[in-house]
Steps between C-alpha positions, in 0.01 A plus 500: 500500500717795426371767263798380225323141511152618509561675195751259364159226524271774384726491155527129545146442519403710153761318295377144617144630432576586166709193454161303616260699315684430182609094587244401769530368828739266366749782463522498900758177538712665691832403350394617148336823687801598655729413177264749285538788800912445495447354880473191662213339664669526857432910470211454338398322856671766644273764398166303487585253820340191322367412155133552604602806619630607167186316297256754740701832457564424085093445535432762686676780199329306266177547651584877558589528123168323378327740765615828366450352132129402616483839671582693176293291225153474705230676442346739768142362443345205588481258268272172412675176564519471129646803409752443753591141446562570105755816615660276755552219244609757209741597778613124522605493108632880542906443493566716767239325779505151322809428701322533832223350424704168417755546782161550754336144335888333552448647865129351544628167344712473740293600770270238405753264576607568815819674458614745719525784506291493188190377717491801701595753229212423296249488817525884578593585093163329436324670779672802363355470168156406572481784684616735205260326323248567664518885538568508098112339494159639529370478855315115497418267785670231242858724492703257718415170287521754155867629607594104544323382168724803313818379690459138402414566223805719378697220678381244237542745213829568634566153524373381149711768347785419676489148324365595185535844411159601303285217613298780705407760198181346471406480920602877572208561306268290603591535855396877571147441379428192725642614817296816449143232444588306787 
């Protein structure tokens, strides 16, 4: 790719991540995509090569902005699981990471249904975030299964939220205490 395109998709792929992080993954039709960027999808495929090409890269900033957002809010010491699964879910409700937390669910939805590229996305961003999880946490032989309990756990939260904004006050109490008893 010539340097122009490279950075032509480089510019391409932070608007569409924007675009998604404010509409969801719904927001990547690529007719109404290309309408909102004053293109057309045929450039679009231009620059990306295929759709699931496009869906990975717009991912892949996404996951780079949530990184350096994760980077600058955590704590340098370890923490309990508790402790850290009531900042992590605080973080869910905050309105500047709420929209990646529901835009990462959307992703694992549609992971669990088969959809590509979705599928594989979510198998290395999962991976990803256990593993962040787990070096946030006090040393354990019980880390692993503690980092997965926290992730599905802010994946139901995030879910339940999602449908019923609220309906979760009450759990992200609760929550903290008994992961830290189990």
């Amino acid at each position: 790719m010539a340097p122009n395109d490279t950075a032509k998709r480089a510019e391409l792929t932070d608007a569409i991540a924007t675009i998604v992080l404010q509409d969801g993954l719904e927001a990547l039709a690529l007719r109404g995509l290309a309408a909102r960027l004053s293109t057309s999808g045929r450039m679009l495929l231009y620059y990306f090569g295929t759709k699931d090409a496009l869906v990975r890269a717009v991912l892949t900033r996404i996951s780079e902005r949530m990184a350096v957002m994760q980077d600058a809010t955590a704590s340098e010491a370890l923490q309990t699981a508790g402790d850290f699964l009531a900042n992590m879910m605080q973080a869910g409700i905050d309105p500047a990471t709420a929209p990646f937390m529901r835009l990462w669910t959307e992703v694992i939805a549609r992971a669990a249904r088969n959809e590509a590229p979705y599928r594989d996305v979510a198998g290395h961003t999962i991976r990803a975030w256990l593993n962040w999880i787990i070096s946030r946490l006090h040393p354990s032989p019980d880390n692993e299964a503690t980092a997965a309990a926290v992730l599905a756990i802010m994946d139901g939260i995030t879910i339940l939220e999602m449908a019923r904004p609220g309906t979760t006050e009450a759990a992200r109490r609760l929550l903290p205490a008994l992961l830290d008893r189990s």
